[in-house]
Residue, then its C-alpha position, 0 to 999 in steps of 0.5 A: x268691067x263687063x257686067x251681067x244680069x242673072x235672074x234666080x242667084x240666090x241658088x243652084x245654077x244662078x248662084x254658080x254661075x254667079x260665082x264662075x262670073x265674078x272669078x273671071x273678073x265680071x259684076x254680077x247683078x243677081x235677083x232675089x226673092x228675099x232680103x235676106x238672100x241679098x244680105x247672104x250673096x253680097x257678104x259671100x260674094x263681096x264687092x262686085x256682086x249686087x243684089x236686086x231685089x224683085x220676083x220675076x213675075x213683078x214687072x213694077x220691081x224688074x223695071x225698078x232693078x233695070x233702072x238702078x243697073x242702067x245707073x251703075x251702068x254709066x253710060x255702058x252696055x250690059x254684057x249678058x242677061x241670063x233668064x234662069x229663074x224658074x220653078x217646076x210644077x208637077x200633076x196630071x194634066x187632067x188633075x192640075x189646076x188651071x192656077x198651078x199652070x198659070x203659075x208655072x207659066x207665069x215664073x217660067x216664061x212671062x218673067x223671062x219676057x217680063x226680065x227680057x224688055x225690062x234689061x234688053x235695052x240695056x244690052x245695046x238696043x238703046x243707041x244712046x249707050x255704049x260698049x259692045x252688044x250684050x248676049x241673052x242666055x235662056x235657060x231652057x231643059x232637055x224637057x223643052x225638047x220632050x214631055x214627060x208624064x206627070x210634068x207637063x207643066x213644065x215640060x210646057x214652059x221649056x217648050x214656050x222658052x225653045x219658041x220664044x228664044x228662036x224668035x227672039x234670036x232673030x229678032x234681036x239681030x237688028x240690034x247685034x244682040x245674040x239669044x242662045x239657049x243652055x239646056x240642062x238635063x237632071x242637074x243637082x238643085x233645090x228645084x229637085x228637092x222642091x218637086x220632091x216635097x210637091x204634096x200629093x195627098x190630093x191625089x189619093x183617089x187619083x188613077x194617076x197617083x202610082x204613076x206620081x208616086x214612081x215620079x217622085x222616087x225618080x226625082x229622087x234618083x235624078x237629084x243623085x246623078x245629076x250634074x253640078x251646077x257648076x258644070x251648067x255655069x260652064x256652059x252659061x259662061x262659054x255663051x255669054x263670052x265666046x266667040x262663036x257661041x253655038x245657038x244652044x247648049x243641051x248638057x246631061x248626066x247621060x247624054x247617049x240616053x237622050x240620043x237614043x231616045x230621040x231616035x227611037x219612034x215616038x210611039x215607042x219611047x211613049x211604051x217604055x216610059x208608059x211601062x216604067x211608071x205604070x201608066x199602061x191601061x188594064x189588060 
């Protein structure tokens, strides 16, 4: 049976792509943060569904599920690790604690690093294991390609995984371990409704809070037009199973809009963004 580590099941595109892999007939081993999460995705999932328990950014925990996969493992190589955890901080740069930036990057680029050396052995670095060699899918964002406003933190921590999943990537083919990245645009998660309820009272006597306040209604426009979880699942699932797997996977709402955008000069799409949310200086 072909198994898979997903990090971040409890909702969203972890719990689907969860779902996906285990009607196609895979084990799944799915991280949580809570217990009750776990008693929540076994009795929904059933048998072949196991629960880890740890925080990404826990490295005693992750090495702790490494081990108790590696034993239900038996001797065999993990198919798949899929890095999907992650959180979405928002601010200014020039507002937003040096706390808050840590904490964004340590969930959303040391725990993959941290989940990364804790399961890559498992997917056929160690010889001693047999089984084809396993696949390790990064979840990324169409902001690890582009910086908007107000969520640089973020924007900054997709980046991070772009640079880390290309040196990874070719790092790993030592051992004939592929590294591909899947990179959402808006997709319909709690991570949007998370962003949403971000409280911006600090920002009261902020020149950044109109700009915050447009960001938060378009946060909310985001989370009505996004694409299902399942749609990225999809995704996830062709990279960890196909063939020819492409090097990265970029699924959006509006894919024309991002090609254009990425045409367009620089200073130009800086313009457009600065004019839609207020952030052009006064006349």
């Amino acid at each position: 049976m072909q198994s898979v580590v997903i990090t971040g099941a409890s909702t969203g595109i972890g719990w689907a792509t969860a779902k996906l892999l285990l009607g196609r007939g895979f084990r799944v081993f799915g991280s949580v943060r809570k217990q009750a999460d776990a008693d929540r995705l076994k009795a929904e999932f059933g048998a072949n569904f196991i629960p880890l328990l740890f925080d990404v950014t826990d490295e005693a925990a992750v090495l702790a599920a490494a081990r108790e996969v590696r034993a239900a493992l038996n001797g065999e190589t993990l198919t798949g690790l899929v890095n999907n955890a992650g959180i979405a901080v928002a601010g200014p740069v020039l507002e937003l604690s040096a706390d808050e930036f840590r904490r964004q990057m340590d969930v959303n680029v040391i725990g993959p690093i941290i989940a990364t050396q804790a399961f890559g052995p498992l997917l056929g670095s160690d010889p001693s294991l047999k089984g084809p060699k396993g696949r390790i899918v990064m979840i990324s964002s169409v902001a690890g390609r582009n910086g908007n406003p107000m969520s640089a933190a973020y924007s900054a921590s997709k980046h991070a995984i772009e640079g880390l999943s290309e040196s990874l990537r070719r790092e790993m083919m030592l051992f004939g371990i592929d590294v591909i990245i899947v990179a959402p645009g808006a997709v319909k998660t709690p991570i949007w409704s998370k962003a949403e309820e971000v409280d911006i009272s600090g920002y009261q006597n902020s020149p950044y809070l109109p700009a915050l306040e447009r960001v938060r209604k378009f946060t909310r426009h985001l989370s009505e037009i996004g694409l299902p979880p399942e749609k990225i699942a999809e995704a996830i699932a062709d990279a960890l199973t196909s063939a020819s797997p492409k090097v990265r996977y970029q699924i959006t709402p509006d894919p024309m809009r991002h090609l254009i955008t990425g045409l367009l000069p620089k200073r130009t799409v800086d313009r457009i963004i600065a004019k839609r949310l207020g952030l052009t200086p006064p006349a």
